[in-house]
N, C-alpha and C positions, 0 to 999 in steps of 0.2 A: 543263245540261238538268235541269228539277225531275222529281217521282217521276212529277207530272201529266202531264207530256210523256210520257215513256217509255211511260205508260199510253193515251196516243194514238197514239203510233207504233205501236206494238205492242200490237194490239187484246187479242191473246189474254192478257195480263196481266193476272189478277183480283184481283192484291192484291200488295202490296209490304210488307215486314216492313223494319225499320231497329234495329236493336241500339242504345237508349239508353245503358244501360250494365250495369253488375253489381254488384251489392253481397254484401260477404259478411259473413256473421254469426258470429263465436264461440260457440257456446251449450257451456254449464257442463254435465259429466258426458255429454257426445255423442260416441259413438265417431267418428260419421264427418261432425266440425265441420270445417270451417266450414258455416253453411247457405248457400250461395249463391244469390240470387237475380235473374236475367237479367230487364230491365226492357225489352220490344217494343216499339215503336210500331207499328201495321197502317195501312198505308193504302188502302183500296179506297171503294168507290161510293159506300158508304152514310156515308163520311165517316173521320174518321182515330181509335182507339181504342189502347186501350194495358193490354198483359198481363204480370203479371209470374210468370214461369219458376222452380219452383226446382229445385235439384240434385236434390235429395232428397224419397222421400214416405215418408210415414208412416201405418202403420196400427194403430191404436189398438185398447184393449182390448177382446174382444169384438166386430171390425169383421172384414167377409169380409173386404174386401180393401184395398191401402193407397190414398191421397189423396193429391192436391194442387190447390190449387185455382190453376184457369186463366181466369179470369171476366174477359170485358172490361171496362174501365174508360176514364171520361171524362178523366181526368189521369196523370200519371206517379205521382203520390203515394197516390193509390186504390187500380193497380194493386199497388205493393211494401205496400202496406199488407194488401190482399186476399191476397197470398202470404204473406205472412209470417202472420197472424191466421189462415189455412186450414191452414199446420203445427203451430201452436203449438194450436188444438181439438184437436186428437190425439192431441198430445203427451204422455206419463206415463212412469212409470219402468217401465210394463209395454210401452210401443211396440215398433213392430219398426221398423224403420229400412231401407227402400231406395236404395239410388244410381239418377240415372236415367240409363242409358247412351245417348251421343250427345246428353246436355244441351246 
């Protein structure tokens, strides 16, 4: 049974998420390295989209509050590209560094 089925049998089902995979990053001088980033694929109506998660956000110098960027994307390589370039803008030796609980 593909995710499209599931989403006919059971009407109430507005989106289906699949875990591509995870990559994790080393980064130099980071207390709470590795960076890990969960790469989704979303399946619903409007077509099938793909986001990449990571562990941790970051809140940079003179910023309320911390970030991460969650932006859908058309390919897998978009999405870890968009996570990883949305920590690394914030990134300095001034950041503060959050875990995200229940990543």
């Amino acid at each position: 049974m593909t995710e499209t089925d599931l989403q006919r049998k059971h009407t109430r089902i507005s989106e289906i998420r699949e875990i591509i995979g995870i990559f994790e990053m080393d980064i130099e001088d980071l207390k709470n390295s590795p960076l890990k980033i969960k790469l989704i694929q979303i399946l619903n109506a409007s077509g099938d989209c793909y986001i990449g998660s990571a562990n941790l956000m970051v809140k940079g110098k003179g910023c309320s509050d911390f970030y991460r960027s969650m932006h859908p994307q058309k390919t897998k390589e978009e999405a870890l590209d968009d996570a990883v370039d949305g920590f690394f803008a914030y990134l300095s030796d001034e950041s503060e560094i959050k875990v995200v609980k229940n990543w």
